[in-house]
N, C-alpha and C positions, 0 to 999 in steps of 0.2 A: 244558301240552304237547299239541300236536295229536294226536286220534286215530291209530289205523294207515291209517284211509285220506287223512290231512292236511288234518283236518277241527278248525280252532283252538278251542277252550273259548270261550266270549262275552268271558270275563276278558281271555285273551290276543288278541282280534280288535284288531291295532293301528289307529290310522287314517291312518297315515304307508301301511301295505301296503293298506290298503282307498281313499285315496285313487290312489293308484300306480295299481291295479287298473281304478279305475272312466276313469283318464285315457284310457285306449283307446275310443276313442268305438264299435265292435264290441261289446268288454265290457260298456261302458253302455249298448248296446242291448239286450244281453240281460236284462240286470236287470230295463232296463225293462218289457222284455214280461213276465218273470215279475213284477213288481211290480204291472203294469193288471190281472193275471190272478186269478181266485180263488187265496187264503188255500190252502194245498199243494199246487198246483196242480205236478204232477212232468212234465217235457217230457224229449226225446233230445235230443243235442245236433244232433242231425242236424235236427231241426224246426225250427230258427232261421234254416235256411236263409244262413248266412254266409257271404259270397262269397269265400271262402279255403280253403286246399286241410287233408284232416285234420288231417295230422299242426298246422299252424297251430289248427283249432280246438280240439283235444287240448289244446295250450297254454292259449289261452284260458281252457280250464275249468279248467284246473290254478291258474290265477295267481288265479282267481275263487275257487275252492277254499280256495285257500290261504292269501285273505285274510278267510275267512268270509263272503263275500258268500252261495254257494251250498253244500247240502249235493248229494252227487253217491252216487248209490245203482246199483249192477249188478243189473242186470237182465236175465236171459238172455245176447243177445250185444251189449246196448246199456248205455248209461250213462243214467240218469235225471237232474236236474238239477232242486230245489228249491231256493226263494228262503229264506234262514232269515230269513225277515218279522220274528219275535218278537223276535230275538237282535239284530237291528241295531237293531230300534225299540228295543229296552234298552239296547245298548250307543252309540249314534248317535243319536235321538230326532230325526225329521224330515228324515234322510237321505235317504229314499225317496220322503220326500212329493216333493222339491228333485226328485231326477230321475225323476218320471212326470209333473210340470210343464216341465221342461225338455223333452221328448218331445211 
């Protein structure tokens, strides 16, 4: 069962919702920049610079979220936004390498 902030266990990271997720090619550029980046490397979502208006980026993190791609941390009056590196390379193995090659 996902955290209270809907944040899924590694067990439950499906790859039916994480493929879903990463099809938005927005989506999978954010990965990628956290994936080229240092190992916890925590950004706003506003530093991604998305050419889409909030409430669209909001989404974004939520479906990213939601499929365990990223963990999302408050932070004052912003949202942080980590890659769970460890947990897909264990539940996915070479996921990531695929799309920072792809990039």
């Amino acid at each position: 069962m996902p955290d209270e902030e809907g944040h899924p266990d590694v067990a439950e990271m499906e790859l039916g919702a994480v493929l879903s997720a990463l099809a938005d090619p927005l989506r999978r550029r954010v990965v990628r920049e956290l994936a080229a980046g240092p190992d916890g490397e925590a950004r706003t979502c506003s530093s991604f610079a998305l050419p889409v208006g909030k409430a669209t980026v909001t989404h974004h993190f939520r479906v990213l979220r939601e499929a365990g791609l990223v963990r999302q941390v408050d932070r004052g009056n912003s949202r942080m936004a980590t890659l769970r590196r460890a947990d897909l390379e264990q539940r996915f193995p070479g996921l990531l390498a695929l799309l920072v090659a792809e990039g």
